[in-house]
C-alpha positions as CSV (number, residue, x, y, z in Angstrom):
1,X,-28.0,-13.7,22.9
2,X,-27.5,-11.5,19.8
3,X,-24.4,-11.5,17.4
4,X,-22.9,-8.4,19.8
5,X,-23.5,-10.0,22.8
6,X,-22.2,-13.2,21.8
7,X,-19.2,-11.3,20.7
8,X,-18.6,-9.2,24.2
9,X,-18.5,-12.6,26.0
10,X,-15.6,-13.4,23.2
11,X,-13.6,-10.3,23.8
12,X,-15.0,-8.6,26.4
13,X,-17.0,-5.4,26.6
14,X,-14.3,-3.1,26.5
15,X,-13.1,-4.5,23.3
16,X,-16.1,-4.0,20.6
17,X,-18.2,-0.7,19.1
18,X,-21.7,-1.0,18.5
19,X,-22.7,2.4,18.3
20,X,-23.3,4.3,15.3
21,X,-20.7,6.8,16.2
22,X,-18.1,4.7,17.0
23,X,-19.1,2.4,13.6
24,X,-18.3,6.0,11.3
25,X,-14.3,6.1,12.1
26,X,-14.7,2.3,10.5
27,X,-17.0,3.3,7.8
28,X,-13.9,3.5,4.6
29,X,-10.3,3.2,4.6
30,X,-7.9,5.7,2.7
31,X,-10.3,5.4,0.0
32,X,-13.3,8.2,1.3
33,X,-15.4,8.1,-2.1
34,X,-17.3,4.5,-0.9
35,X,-18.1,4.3,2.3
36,X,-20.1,1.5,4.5
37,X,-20.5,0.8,8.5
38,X,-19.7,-2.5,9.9
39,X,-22.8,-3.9,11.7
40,X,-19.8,-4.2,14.4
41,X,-16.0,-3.7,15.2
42,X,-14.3,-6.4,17.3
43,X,-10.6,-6.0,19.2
44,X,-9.2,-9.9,19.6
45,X,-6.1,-9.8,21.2
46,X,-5.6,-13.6,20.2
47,X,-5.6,-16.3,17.8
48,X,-8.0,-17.9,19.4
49,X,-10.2,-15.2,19.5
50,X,-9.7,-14.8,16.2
51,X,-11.5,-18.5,16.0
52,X,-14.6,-18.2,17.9
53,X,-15.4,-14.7,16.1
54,X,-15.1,-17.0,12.8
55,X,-16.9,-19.6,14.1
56,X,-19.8,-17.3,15.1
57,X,-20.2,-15.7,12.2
58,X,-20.4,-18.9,10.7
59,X,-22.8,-20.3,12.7
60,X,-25.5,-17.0,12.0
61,X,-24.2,-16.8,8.5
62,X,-23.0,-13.4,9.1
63,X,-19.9,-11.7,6.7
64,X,-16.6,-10.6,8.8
65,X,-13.3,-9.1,7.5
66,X,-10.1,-8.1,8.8
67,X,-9.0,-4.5,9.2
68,X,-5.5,-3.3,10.0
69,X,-5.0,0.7,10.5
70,X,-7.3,1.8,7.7
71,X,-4.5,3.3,6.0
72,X,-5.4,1.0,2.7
73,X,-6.1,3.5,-0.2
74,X,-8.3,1.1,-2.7
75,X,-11.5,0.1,0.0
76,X,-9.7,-3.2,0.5
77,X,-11.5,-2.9,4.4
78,X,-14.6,-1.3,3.2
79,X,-17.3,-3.1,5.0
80,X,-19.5,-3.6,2.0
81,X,-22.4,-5.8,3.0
82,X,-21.8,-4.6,6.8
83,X,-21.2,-7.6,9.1
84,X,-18.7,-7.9,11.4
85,X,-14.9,-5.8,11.1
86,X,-12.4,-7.8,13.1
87,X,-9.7,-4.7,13.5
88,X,-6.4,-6.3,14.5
89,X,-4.5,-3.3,16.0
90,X,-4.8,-4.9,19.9
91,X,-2.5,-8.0,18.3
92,X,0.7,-6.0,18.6
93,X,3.3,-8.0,20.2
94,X,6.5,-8.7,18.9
95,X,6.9,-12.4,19.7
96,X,10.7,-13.3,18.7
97,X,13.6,-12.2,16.8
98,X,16.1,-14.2,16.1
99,X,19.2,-11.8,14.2
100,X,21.7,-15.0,13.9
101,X,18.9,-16.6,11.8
102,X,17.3,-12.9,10.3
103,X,13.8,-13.2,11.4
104,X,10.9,-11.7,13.5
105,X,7.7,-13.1,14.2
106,X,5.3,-10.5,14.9
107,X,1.2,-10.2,15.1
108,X,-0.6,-8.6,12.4
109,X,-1.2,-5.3,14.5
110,X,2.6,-4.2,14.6
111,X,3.0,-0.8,13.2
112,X,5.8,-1.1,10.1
113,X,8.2,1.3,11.3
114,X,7.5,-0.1,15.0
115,X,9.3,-3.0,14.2
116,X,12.0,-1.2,12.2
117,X,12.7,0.9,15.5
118,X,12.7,-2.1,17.9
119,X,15.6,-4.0,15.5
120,X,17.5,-0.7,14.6
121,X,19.7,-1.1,17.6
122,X,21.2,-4.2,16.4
123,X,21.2,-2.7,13.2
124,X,18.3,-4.4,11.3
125,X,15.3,-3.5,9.8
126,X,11.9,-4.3,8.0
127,X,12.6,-3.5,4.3
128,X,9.0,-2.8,3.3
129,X,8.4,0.8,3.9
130,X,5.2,2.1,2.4
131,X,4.9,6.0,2.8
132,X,2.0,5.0,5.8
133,X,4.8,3.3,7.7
134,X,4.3,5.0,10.3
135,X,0.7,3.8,11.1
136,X,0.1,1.1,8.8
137,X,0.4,-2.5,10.2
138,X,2.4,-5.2,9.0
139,X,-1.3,-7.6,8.8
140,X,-2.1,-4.8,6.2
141,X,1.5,-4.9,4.3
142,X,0.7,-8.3,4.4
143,X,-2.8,-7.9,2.8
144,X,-1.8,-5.8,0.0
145,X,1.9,-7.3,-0.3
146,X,3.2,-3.4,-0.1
147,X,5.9,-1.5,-1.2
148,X,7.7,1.5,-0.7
149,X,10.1,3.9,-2.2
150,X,13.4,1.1,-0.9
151,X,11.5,-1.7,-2.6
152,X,13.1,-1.1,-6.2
153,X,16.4,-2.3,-4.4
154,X,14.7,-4.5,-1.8
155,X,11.5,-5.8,-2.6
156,X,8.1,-5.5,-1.8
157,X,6.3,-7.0,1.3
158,X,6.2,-10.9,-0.1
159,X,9.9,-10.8,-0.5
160,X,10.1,-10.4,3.1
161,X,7.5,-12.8,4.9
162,X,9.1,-16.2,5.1
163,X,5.4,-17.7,6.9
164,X,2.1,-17.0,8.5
165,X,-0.8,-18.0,10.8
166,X,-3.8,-18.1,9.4
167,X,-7.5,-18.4,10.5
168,X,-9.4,-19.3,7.8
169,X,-12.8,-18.2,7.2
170,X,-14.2,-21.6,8.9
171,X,-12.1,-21.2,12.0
172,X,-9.5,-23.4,10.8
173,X,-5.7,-22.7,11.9
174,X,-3.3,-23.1,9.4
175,X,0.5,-22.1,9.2
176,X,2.2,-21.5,5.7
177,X,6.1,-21.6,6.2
178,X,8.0,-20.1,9.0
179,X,11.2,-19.7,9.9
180,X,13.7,-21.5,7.3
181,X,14.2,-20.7,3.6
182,X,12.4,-22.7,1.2
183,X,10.0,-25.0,2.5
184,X,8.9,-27.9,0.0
185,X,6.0,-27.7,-1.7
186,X,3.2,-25.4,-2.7
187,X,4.3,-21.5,-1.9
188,X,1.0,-20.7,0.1
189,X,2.6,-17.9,1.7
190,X,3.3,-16.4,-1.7
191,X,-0.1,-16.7,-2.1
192,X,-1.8,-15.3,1.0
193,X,0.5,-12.1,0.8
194,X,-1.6,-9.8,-1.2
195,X,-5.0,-11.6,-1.2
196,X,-6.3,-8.8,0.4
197,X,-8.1,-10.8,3.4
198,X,-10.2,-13.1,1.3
199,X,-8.6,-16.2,2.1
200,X,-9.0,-15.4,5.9
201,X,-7.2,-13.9,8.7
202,X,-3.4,-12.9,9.4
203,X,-2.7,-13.8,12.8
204,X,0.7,-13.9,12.6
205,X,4.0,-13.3,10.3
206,X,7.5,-14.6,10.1
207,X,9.3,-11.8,8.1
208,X,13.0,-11.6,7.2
209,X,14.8,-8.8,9.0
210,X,17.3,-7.1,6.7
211,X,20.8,-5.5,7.9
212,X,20.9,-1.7,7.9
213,X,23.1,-0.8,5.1
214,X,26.7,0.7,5.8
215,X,26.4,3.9,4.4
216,X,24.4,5.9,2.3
217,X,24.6,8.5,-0.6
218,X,21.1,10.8,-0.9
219,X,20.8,12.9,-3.9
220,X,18.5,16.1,-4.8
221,X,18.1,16.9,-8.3
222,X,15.8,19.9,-9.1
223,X,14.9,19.9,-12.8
224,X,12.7,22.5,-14.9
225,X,10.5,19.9,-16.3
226,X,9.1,16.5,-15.7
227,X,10.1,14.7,-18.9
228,X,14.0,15.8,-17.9
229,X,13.2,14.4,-14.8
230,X,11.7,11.5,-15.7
231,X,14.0,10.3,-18.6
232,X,17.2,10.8,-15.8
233,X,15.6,8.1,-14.2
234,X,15.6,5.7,-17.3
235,X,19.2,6.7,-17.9
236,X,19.9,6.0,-14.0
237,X,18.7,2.5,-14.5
238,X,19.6,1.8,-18.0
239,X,23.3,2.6,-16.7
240,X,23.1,-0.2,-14.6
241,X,22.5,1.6,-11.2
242,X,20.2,-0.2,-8.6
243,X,19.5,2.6,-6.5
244,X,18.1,2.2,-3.1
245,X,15.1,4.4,-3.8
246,X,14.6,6.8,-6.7
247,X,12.0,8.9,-6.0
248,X,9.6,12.2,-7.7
249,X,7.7,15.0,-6.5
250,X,6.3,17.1,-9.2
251,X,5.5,21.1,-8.6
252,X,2.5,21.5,-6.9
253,X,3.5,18.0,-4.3
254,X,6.3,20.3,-3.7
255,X,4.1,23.1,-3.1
256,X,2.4,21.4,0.0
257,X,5.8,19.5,1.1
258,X,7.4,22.5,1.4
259,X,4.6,24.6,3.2
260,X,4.6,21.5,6.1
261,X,8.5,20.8,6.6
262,X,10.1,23.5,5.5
263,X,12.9,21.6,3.7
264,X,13.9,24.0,1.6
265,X,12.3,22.8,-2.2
266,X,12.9,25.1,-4.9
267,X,9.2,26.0,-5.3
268,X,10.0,27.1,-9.1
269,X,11.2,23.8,-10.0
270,X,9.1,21.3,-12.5
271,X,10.1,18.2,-10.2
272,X,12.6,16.9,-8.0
273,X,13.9,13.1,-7.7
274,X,15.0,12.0,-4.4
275,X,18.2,9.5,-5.3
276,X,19.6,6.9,-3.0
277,X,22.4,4.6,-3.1
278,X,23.3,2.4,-0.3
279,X,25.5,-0.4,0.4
280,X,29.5,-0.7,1.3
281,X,30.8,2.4,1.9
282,X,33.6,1.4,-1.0
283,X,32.3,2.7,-4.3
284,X,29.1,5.0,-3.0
285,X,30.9,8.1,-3.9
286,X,31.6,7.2,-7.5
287,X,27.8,5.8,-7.9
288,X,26.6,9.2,-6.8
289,X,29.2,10.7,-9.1
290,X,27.7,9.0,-12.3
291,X,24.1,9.4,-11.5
292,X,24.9,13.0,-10.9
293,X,26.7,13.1,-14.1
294,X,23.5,11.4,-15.6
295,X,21.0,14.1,-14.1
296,X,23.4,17.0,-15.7
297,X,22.9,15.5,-19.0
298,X,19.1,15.9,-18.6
299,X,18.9,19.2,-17.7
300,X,19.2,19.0,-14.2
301,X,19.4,22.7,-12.8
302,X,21.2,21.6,-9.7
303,X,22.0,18.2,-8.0
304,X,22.5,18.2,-4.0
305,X,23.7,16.1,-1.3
306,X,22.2,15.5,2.3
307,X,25.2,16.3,3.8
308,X,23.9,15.1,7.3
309,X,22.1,12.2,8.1
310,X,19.6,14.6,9.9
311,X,19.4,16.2,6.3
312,X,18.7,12.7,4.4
313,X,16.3,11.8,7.4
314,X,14.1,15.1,6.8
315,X,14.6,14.6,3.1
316,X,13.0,11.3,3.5
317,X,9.9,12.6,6.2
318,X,9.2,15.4,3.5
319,X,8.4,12.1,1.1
320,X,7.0,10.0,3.5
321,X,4.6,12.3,4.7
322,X,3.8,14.1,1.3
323,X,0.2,12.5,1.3
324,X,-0.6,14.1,4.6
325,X,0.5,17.3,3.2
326,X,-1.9,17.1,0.4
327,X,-4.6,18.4,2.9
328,X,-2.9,21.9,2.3
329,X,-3.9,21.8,-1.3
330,X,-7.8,20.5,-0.9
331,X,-10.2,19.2,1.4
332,X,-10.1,16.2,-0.2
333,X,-7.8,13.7,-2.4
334,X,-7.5,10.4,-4.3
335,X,-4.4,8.6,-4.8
336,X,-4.2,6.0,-7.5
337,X,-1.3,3.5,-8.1
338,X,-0.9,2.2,-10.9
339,X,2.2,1.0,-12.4
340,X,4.2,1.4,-16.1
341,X,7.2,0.6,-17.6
342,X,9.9,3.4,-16.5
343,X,10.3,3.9,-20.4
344,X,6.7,5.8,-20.5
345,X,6.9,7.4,-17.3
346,X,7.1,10.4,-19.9
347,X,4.2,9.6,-21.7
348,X,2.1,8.3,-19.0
349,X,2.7,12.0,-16.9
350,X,1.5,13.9,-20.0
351,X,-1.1,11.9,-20.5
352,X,-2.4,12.4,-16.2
353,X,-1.7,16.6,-17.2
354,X,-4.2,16.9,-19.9
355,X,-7.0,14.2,-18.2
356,X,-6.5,16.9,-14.9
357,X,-7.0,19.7,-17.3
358,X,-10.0,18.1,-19.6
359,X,-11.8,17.0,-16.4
360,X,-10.8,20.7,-14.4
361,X,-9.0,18.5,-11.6
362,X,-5.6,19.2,-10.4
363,X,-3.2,16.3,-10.1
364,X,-0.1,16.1,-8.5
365,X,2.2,13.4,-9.0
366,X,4.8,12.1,-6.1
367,X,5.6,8.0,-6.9
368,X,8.1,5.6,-7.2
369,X,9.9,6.6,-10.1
370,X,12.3,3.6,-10.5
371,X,9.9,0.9,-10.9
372,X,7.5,2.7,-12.6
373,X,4.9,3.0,-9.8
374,X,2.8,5.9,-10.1
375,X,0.9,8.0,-7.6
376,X,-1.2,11.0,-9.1
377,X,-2.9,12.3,-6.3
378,X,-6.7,13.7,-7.6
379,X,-7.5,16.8,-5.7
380,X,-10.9,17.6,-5.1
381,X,-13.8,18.6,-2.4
382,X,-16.0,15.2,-1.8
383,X,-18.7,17.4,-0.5
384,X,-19.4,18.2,-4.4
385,X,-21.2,15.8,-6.7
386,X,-20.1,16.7,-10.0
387,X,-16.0,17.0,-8.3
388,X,-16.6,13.1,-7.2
389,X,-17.9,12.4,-10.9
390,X,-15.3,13.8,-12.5
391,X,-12.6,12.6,-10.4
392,X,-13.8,8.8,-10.3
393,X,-13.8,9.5,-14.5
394,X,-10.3,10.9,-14.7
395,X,-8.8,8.3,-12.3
396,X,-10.6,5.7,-15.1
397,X,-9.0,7.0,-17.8
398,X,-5.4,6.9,-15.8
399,X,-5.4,3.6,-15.2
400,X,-7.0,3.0,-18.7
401,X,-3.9,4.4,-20.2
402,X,-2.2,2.5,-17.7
403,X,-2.9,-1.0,-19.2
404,X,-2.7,0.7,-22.9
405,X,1.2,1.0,-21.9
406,X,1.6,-2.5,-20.6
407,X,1.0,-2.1,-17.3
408,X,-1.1,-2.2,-14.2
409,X,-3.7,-0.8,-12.3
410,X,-1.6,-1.4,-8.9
411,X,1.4,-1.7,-7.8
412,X,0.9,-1.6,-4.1
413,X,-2.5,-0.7,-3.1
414,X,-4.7,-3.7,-3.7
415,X,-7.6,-3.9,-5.8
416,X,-10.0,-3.6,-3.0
417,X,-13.4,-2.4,-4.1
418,X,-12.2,0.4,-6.4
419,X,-10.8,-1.6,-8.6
420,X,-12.8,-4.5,-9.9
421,X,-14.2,-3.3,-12.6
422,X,-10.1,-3.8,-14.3
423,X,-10.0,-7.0,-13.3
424,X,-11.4,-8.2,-16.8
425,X,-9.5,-6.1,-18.4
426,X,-6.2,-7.2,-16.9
427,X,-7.2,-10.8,-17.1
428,X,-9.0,-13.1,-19.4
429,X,-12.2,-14.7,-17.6
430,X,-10.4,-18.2,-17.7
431,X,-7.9,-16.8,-15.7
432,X,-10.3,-15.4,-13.3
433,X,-11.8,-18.2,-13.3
434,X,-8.9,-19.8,-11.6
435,X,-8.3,-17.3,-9.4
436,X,-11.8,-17.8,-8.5
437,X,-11.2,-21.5,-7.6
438,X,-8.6,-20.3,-5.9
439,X,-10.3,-18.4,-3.7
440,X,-13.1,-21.0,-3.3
441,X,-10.5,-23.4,-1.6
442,X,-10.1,-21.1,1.4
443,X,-13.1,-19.5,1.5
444,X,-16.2,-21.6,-0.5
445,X,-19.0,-19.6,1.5
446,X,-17.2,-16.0,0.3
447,X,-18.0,-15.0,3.9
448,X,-14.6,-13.7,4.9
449,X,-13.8,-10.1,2.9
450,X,-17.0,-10.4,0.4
451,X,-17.1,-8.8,-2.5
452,X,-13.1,-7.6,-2.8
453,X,-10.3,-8.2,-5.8
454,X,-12.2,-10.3,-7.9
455,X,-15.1,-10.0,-9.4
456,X,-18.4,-11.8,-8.8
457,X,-18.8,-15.6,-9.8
458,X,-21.0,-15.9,-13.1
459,X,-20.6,-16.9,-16.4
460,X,-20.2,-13.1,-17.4
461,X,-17.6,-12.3,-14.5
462,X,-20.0,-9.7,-13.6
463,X,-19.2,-7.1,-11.1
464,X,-21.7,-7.1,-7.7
465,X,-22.2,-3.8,-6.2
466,X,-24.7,-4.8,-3.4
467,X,-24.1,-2.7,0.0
468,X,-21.8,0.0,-1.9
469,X,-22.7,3.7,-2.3
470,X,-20.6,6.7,-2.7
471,X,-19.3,9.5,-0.1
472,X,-22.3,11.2,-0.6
């Protein structure tokens, strides 16, 4: 038998793709300018599953990687030497929550907010919520240890897996933590979360649940500028506020926002932040009274209040779902994520205006303005050569500047495929090196996820680009 007809007896013939139209949906992720079809997509629906599927690809030498919802924005599920995508999204059961103890165990193909909604009516939640929350699966927070606009309060995804099963690339099970605090020894699980699938598969998480908070105080300010709007939220912090989200949406975000939900953005404003305290009812109202009283003293035109929590929930959908707005503004987009200190949020938003205008690309900007995690969102038409040139340029020179300011090219995205080429700029190649060693522990053949986060093995650290191409 061939590698798909040793698979159907696996999983069954209802549960794998073979032909080439079925193999386009899996061709990129969130990231459309490199694109690459899987020889074949598999649907395990269990662990062991999961096992055989290694073991087989093992046996013809054959690469495989996980895949989640494809809602990754960096190519961290880009198939790029082909092989086999095991996508995860059958393995969604919720196996246990325990709220005395504050934890869930879930499989990797639980959508985020799925899990928020089963727990909200005991009043808990899953504190990760990465704008995608809707579709994205917790495997693929897991992958790219995610964020969202909560996580400045919060945390991202790490801070909220306590353990996980793990198939590694040989067919090997292995658990890392579980359900108690602090287990002795190496912190594996720290280590999986964010590795992007190269030290195997997810199979399944232990993640703290988090109590809903009691109340909560959400804040509009509408400002003329983006440097007014961006040094309010250095003040907000430098006060010694921990809000639970402090969010912007420049002009032309707002443009498309508004157009879908009809919130009611002031269309003539520079940018908006979306501010949110939470916590004990006790003391809310005099948090929201100072970082009102901040957002005056920059220049704030006008500061509102959801007065309803219908108005604070459609407040937050307008964010949430401000990427899938973007389609109003062009055919196509690239959003980057890279991450500064909050003191050059000023700088690093000029800097993104005139690369837009020297390379003719419009940029809008909607990110997580309190930890310093920005989002420029590229517009452009993929179908054009010279647009893909020059917007694979100006997203270079963003996260260029980026590092130049002490930062990061990510913050929650993963490196992926898009991003190797930082990698020795971020790190030395003895620290590479390690992380390559790293990697070799789990995965010495480089089967599982080839080719992603790091770059290739060699004395020079040398990037491999075998199996990629662009959109076009």
């Amino acid at each position: 038998m061939n590698l798909a007809e040793r698979l159907r007896h696996i999983v069954g013939p209802e549960a794998i793709l073979t032909s080439p139209s079925e193999l386009l949906v899996y061709e990129c992720d969130g990231y459309t300018i490199e694109k690459n079809k899987p020889q074949v997509v598999v649907f395990p629906t269990t662990t062991e599953q999961v096992v055989q599927i290694a073991q087989l690809c093992n046996e013809l030498d054959v690469p495989f990687l996980p895949r989640g919802s494809g809602t990754s924005l960096a190519g961290g599920c880009l198939a790029v030497g082909g092989g086999v995508m095991i996508a995860l999204t059958r393995m969604k059961r919720i196996l246990e929550v325990n709220y005395r103890d504050r934890y869930a165990v879930v499989e990797p193909g639980v959508i985020n907010l799925g899990l928020t909604n089963h727990l909200k009516a005991q009043g808990y939640h899953f504190a990760p919520d990465p704008s995608s929350q809707g579709a994205c699966t917790v495997g693929g927070n897991v992958a790219t240890n995610s964020g969202g606009p909560h996580t400045l309060k919060y945390g991202v995804t790490v801070n909220h897996v306590l353990g996980v099963e793990l198939v590694l690339p040989d067919g090997r099970v292995v658990q890392t933590g579980g359900p108690t605090e602090d287990n002795p020894g190496y912190d594996l699980t720290g280590v999986i979360v964010g590795a992007e699938g190269t030290f195997g598969v997810v199979t399944k998480v232990w993640v703290r649940i988090t109590r809903n908070p009691e109340a909560y105080r959400t804040l509009l300010g509408v400002f003329e500028t983006v440097d007014d709007a961006t040094n309010t939220i250095s003040d907000i912090i430098g006060a010694g506020i921990i809000p639970g989200a402090l969010e912007m949406l420049d002009g032309l975000i707002l443009q498309a926002v508004e157009a879908a939900f009809h919130f009611g953005f002031p269309l003539d404003a520079g940018a908006v932040l979306i501010m949110e305290v939470d916590g004990l009812e006790a003391g809310l109202d005099a948090d929201a009274e100072r970082i009102t009283a901040i957002a005056l003293k920059n220049k704030a035109r006008e500061v509102r209040r959801a007065a309803t929590d219908a108005e604070r929930l459609l407040l937050w959908k307008s964010r949430k779902q401000a990427f899938g707005a973007v389609g109003r503004l062009a055919p196509s987009y690239c959003t980057q994520d890279g991450v500064v200190p909050r003191t050059k949020l000023p700088h690093i938003l000029r800097v993104i205006q005139r690369i837009g205008e020297r390379h003719q690309i419009r940029i809008a900007n909607v990110f997580h303005a309190g930890d310093g995690n920005i989002h420029p969102i590229l517009l452009f038409d993929e179908r054009d050569a010279d647009q893909v040139k020059r917007v694979l340029k100006a997203s270079h020179e963003i996260l260029e500047e980026c590092i130049h300011c002490g930062g990061s090219v990510t913050g929650e995205h993963g490196i992926g495929v898009e991003k190797i080429d930082f990698m020795p700029k971020l790190f030395t190649p003895e620290d590479l090196g390690t992380m390559l060693r790293l990697r070799a522990a789990f995965n010495p053949q480089g089967r599982c996820s080839p080719d992603k986060m790091l770059p290739t093995s060699g004395a020079c650290i040398e990037q491999s680009k075998v199996g990629r191409r662009a959109a076009l």
